[in-house]
N, C-alpha and C positions, 0 to 999 in steps of 0.2 A: 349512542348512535352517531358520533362524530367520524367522519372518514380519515384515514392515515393520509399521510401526504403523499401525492401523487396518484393516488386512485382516487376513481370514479364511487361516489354513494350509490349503489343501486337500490332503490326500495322496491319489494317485490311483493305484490300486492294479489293475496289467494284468498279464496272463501266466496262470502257476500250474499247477499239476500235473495239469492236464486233458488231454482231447484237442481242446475249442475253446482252447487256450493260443494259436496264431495268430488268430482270431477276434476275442480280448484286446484281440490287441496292435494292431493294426487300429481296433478299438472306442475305445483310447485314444488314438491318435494324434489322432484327430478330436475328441473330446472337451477336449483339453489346447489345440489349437488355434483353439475356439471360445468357449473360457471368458475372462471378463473377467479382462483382468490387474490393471484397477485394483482390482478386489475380492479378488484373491485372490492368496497365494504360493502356487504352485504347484510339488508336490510329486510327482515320478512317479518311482511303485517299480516295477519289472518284478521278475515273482517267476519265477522257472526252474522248469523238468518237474521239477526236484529238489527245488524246494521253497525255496532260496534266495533272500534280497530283495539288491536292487541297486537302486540311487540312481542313476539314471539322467541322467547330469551334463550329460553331452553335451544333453537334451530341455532339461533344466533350464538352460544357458546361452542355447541356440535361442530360448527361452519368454522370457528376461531382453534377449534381444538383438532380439524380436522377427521371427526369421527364422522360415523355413518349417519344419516338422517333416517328416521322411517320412510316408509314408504305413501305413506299419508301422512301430513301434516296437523296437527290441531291446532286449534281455535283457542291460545292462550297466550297468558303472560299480563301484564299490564296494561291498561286501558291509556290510549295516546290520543294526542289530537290530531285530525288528519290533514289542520293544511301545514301544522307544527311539524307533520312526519316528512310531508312529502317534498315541502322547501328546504329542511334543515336549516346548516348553519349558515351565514354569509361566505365560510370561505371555502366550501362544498360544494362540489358541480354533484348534483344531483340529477340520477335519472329515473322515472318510474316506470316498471315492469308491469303492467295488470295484465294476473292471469287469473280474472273474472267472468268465466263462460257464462252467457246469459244475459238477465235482465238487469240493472245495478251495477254493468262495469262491461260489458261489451256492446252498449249500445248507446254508448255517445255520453252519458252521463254522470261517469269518472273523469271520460277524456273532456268535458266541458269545465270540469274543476280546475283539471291539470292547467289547461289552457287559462283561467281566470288568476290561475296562480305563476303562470310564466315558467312553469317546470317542464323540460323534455321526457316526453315519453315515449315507450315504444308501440308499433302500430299505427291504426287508420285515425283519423281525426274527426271530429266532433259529428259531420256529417256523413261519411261515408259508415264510418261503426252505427247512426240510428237508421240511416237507410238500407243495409245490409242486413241488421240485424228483424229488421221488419220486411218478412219476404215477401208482404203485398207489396209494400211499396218500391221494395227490390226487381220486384218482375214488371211492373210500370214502368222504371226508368231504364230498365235492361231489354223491353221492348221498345223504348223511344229511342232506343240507342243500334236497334238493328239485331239484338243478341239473338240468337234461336232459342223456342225454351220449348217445354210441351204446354198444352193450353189447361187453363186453371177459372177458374170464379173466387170472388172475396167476397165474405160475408161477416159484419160487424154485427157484434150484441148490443142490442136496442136500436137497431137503427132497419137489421132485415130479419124478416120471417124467417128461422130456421126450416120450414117446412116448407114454406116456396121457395128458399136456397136447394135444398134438398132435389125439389121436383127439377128447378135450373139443371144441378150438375147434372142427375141422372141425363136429361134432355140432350146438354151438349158435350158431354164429356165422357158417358157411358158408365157401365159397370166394366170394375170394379174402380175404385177411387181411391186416394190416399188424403185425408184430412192431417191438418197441421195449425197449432197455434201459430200465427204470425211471429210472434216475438220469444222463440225458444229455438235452443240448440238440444245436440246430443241425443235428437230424435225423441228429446219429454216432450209426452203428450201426442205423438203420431200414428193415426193406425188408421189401417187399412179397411175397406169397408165396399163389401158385394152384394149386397142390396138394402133398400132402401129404409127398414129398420136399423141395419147396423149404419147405416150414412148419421141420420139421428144419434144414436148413441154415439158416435163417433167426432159429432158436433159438439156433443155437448161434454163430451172429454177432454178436449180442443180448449173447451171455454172453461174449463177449471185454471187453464195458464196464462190465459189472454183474452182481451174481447174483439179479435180483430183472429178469425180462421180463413187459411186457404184451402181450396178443394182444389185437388190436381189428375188430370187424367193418368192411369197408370201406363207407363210407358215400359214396354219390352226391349229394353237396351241394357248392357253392360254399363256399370256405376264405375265412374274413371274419376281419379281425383287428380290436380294438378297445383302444387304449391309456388306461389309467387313469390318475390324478396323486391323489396325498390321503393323508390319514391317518385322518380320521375322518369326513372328509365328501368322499368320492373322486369327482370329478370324471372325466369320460369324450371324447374325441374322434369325431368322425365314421368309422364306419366303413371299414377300406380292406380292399381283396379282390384274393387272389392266386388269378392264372392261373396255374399249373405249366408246367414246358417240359417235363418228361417224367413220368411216372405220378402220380408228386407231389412235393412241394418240398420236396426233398432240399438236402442239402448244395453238391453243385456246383450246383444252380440257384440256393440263395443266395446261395453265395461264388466259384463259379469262371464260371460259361458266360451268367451274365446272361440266360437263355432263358425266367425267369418275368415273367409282366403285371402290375408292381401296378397297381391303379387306387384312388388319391385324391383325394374318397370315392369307396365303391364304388358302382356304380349299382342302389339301392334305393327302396323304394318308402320315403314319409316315417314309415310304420305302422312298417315293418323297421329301419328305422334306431332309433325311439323305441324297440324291444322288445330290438336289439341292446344301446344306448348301458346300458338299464336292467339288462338281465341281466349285461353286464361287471360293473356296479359292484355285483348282489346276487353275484355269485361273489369281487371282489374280497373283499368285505366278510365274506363265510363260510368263505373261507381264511386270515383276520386278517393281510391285507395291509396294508403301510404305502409310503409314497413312489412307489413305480411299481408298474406292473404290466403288461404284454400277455397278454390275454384271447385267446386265438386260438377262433375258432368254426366249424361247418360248419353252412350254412343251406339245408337236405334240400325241395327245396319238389316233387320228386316222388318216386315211390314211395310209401311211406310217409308222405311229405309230413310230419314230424315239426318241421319247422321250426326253431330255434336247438338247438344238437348243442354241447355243451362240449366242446372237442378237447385243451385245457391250458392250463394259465397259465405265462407267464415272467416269471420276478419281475426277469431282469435280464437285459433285450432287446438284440438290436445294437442300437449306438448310433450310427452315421456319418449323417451327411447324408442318406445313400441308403437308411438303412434306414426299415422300416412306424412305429415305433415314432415317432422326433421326425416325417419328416413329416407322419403323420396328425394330430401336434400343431400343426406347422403347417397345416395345412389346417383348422384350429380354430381357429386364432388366434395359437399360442403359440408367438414362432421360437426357434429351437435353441437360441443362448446367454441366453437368457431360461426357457429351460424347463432349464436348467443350475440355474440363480439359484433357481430353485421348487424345485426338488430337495434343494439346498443349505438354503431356508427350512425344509422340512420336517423335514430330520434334523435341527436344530434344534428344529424343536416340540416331535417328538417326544422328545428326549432331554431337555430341559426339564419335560416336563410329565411323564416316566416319572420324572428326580429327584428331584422333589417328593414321592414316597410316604415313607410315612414305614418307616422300618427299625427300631420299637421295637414292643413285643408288651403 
């Protein structure tokens, strides 16, 4: 796993002890085989539901020999040590990629390692990935910050009555509702719920992934997503807008039944689009995002007519060809293995210009 001279070590880091760990590994496969090999050795750990890393030999010759990768990656090869993988050698600029959706690698607790080991990586940093990743606490500082959102209740296991939770939301938020564990992607664990036995069941499906649910008013708006790039000066993509196949875009409508419309860009007026692109990059900027980010929106233009609706941030989006995230870059301008390369520049800057402080009093 020594890098050739003059390229960059990428380790790229899929799996983990989630329940998007397939997602991952999917996410990685396209990744590994879209990245330039003249710029990079390429390094792909698969880490298991158990938590162990493996050196993935077999990707790792395919990638040397230039063949094709699968489509999904496995969970194999040799068991490594991970702060041995992720430092490498002394005369190796190492950078780490974690494409870890979920609990275990998108929510501050890879990126806290990275940080303890002085390795640049790509992405948010220690605190915006646990705050982003946790959308109670996401929609607390994205309301202290001004963002517009629809209105929600939080409810922790052992600490509130699921049943006086219950009566709350029905009370201020109405039927129907959409419950969510706090700390998941990929829409595991979210369903919809119109009256007040399904709210219950609904809770307590919530708390199989987390002990921290939010209840959200459902809102009648078009779901707009908008991808960010930056570190201090966060650039934005044209907006793309998902049609659901069934109530809303669930998990099989993103990964198994293909039954959702994206459309890129979405068809807005050029007012909506200016007002989108700017509020992705003031929410970026008030959750102290760095390298990427997907801004997902809902754009309420009757009823209430409230207009842009903060729905959550993913600091670490799918990543295949097919997903909202690189094409809406492309459709910007920026194609895939070149929006790799900017990803790559930034966790650079930014771990450059974070080394530079000084550590004396």
């Amino acid at each position: 796993m020594t890098s050739l001279p003059g390229r960059l070590r990428l380790v790229v880091l899929y799996g983990g002890a989630s329940a998007e760990h397939d997602v991952s590994r999917v996410t990685a496969a396209h990744v590994l085989a879209a990245a330039d090999r003249d710029r990079y050795t390429l390094v792909p750990i698969g880490i298991g539901k158990d938590g162990v890393w493996h050196h993935n030999e077999f990707a790792a010759g395919a990638l040397d020999a230039g063949d094709e990768l699968p489509d999904r990656l496995d969970i194999e090869g040799p068991v490594v040590d991970p702060v041995a993988t992720v430092s490498g050698a002394p005369e190796d600029r190492t950078v780490v990629l974690p494409l870890l959706h979920g609990p275990h690698g998108e929510d501050g607790t890879v990126q806290g390692m990275l940080e303890l080991f002085s390795v640049p990586y790509v992405g948010c940093g220690v605190l915006s990935s646990s705050v982003c990743m946790d959308k109670a606490m996401a929609k607390e500082v994205a309301a202290r910050a001004g963002i517009p959102q629809c209105a929600w209740i939080t409810m922790r296991d052992g600490v509130d009555d699921p049943a006086e939770i219950g009566e709350k939301a029905i009370a201020e938020l109405g039927l129907p509702v959409f419950v969510k564990p706090a700390n998941m992607g990929s829409s595991v664990g979210v369903s919809r719920a119109a009256d007040a036995d399904a709210l219950q069941r609904a809770i307590a499906s919530a708390l199989q992934y987390d002990d921290v649910v939010v209840i959200e008013e459902a809102v009648t708006g078009r779901e707009i997503e908008v991808g960010v790039l930056g570190n201090t000066h966060p650039e934005t993509t044209l907006p793309g807008e998902i049609k659901p196949g069934s109530d809303f875009y669930d998990y099989k409508d993103k990964y198994l039944t293909g039954a959702a419309e994206l459309m890129i860009p979405a068809p807005l007026s050029d007012e909506a689009v200016a007002q989108a692109r700017e509020l992705a990059a003031d929410v970026f900027t008030a959750l102290r995002c760095s390298g990427l980010a997907r801004v997902d929106f809902f754009y309420e233009e009757s009823g209430p007519a409230r207009g842009w609706l903060l729905n959550e941030v993913n600091t670490i989006p799918g990543f295949t060809p097919a997903s909202m995230y690189p094409k809406m870059w492309e459709a910007t301008g920026l194609a895939y293995p070149a929006l790799i390369d900017r990803l790559v520049d930034l966790a650079l800057e930014r771990h450059d210009r974070r080394a530079a402080f000084s550590t004396d009093h």
